[in-house]
C-alpha positions as CSV (number, residue, x, y, z in Angstrom):
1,X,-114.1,-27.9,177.6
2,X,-112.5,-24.5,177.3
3,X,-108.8,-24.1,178.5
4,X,-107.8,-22.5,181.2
5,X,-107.5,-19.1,181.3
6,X,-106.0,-18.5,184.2
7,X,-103.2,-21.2,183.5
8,X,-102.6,-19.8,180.1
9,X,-102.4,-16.1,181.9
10,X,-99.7,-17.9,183.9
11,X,-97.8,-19.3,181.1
12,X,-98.0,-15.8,179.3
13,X,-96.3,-14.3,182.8
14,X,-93.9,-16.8,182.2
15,X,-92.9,-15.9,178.6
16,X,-93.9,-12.4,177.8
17,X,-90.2,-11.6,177.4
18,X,-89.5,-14.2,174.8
19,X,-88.5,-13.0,171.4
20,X,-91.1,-14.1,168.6
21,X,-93.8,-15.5,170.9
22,X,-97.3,-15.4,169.6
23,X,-100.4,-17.5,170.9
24,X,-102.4,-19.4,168.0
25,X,-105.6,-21.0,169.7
26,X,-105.0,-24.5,168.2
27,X,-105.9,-28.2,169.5
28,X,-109.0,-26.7,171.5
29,X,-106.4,-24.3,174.1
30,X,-104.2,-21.3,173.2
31,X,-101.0,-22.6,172.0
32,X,-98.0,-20.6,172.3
33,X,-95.4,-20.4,169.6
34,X,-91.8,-19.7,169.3
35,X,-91.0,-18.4,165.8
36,X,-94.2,-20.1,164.4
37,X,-93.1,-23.1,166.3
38,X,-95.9,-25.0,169.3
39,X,-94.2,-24.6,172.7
40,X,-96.7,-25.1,175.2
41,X,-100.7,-24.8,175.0
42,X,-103.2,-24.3,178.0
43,X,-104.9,-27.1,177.2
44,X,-108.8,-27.5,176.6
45,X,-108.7,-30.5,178.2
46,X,-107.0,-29.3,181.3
47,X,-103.6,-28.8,182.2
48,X,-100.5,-28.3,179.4
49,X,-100.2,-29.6,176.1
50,X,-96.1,-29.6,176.0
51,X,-94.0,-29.4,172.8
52,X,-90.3,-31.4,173.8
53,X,-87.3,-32.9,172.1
54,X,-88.8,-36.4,170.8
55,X,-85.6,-38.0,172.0
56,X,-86.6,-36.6,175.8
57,X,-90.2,-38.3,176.2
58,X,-89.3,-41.7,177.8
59,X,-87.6,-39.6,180.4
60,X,-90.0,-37.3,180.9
61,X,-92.7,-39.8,181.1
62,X,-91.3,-40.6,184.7
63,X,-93.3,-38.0,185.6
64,X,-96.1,-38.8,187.8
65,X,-97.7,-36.0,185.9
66,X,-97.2,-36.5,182.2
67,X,-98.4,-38.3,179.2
68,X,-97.7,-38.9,175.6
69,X,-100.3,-36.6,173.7
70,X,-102.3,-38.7,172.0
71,X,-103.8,-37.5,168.6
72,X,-106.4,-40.1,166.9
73,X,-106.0,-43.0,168.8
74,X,-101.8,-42.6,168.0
75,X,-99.2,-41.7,171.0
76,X,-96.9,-39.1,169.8
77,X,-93.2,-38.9,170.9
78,X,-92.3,-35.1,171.5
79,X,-95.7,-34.3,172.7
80,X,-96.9,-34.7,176.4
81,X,-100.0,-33.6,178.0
82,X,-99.2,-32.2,181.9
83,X,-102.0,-33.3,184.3
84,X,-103.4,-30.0,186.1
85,X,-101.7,-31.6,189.2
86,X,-98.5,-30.8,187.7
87,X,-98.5,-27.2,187.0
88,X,-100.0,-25.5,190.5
89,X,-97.3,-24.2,191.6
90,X,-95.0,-21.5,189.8
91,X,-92.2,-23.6,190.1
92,X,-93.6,-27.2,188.6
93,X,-95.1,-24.7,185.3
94,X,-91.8,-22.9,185.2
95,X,-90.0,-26.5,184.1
96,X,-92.2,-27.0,182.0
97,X,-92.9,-24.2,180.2
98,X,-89.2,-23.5,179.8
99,X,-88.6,-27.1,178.3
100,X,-91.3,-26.4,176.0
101,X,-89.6,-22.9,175.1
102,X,-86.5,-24.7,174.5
103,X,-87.4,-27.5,172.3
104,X,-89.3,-24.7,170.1
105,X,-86.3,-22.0,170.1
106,X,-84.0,-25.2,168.9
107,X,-86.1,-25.8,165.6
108,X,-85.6,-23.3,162.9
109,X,-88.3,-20.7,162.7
110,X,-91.6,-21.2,160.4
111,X,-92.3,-18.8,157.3
């Protein structure tokens, strides 16, 4: 399935203004990073692919909306997949998106 392109048009809106943003299409969406760094994707599978401070996902998880990525069969801390459900209004994508921005902005940038 092809991501979302009006969801990642939506995320873009959101972070246009960011400093060292550029959009990689990687894990079958359009990922974009921070510095080189994965903040958020529009996900081919539907929804967000979410980038967050490892030490944050059991929180996060509470979420009605969110899941540990799962690559291969293994559940990875600092990486949640957002149902679609969870990102139609500006407001629920907002949070999100920001967290991811965050999380990427705190790690030091790629070369």
């Amino acid at each position: 399935m092809a991501y979302d392109e009006e969801l990642a048009n939506r995320v873009r809106d959101l972070i246009q203004a960011e400093e060292g943003i550029t959009e990689m299409r990687m894990f079958g969406g359009l990922a974009f990073l921070i510095h080189g760094n994965m903040a958020v994707s529009a996900s081919g599978q539907g929804g967000l692919l979410l980038r967050v401070d490892p030490a944050d996902s059991e929180a996060l998880l509470t979420d009605p909306d969110a899941r540990r990525f799962e690559m291969r069969g293994r559940q990875m801390d600092g990486w949640l997949r957002i149902d679609p459900s969870g990102v139609t209004t500006k407001r629920q994508l907002k949070q999100w998106v920001t967290r991811g921005v965050a999380y990427a902005r705190s790690l030091p940038p790629k070369q």
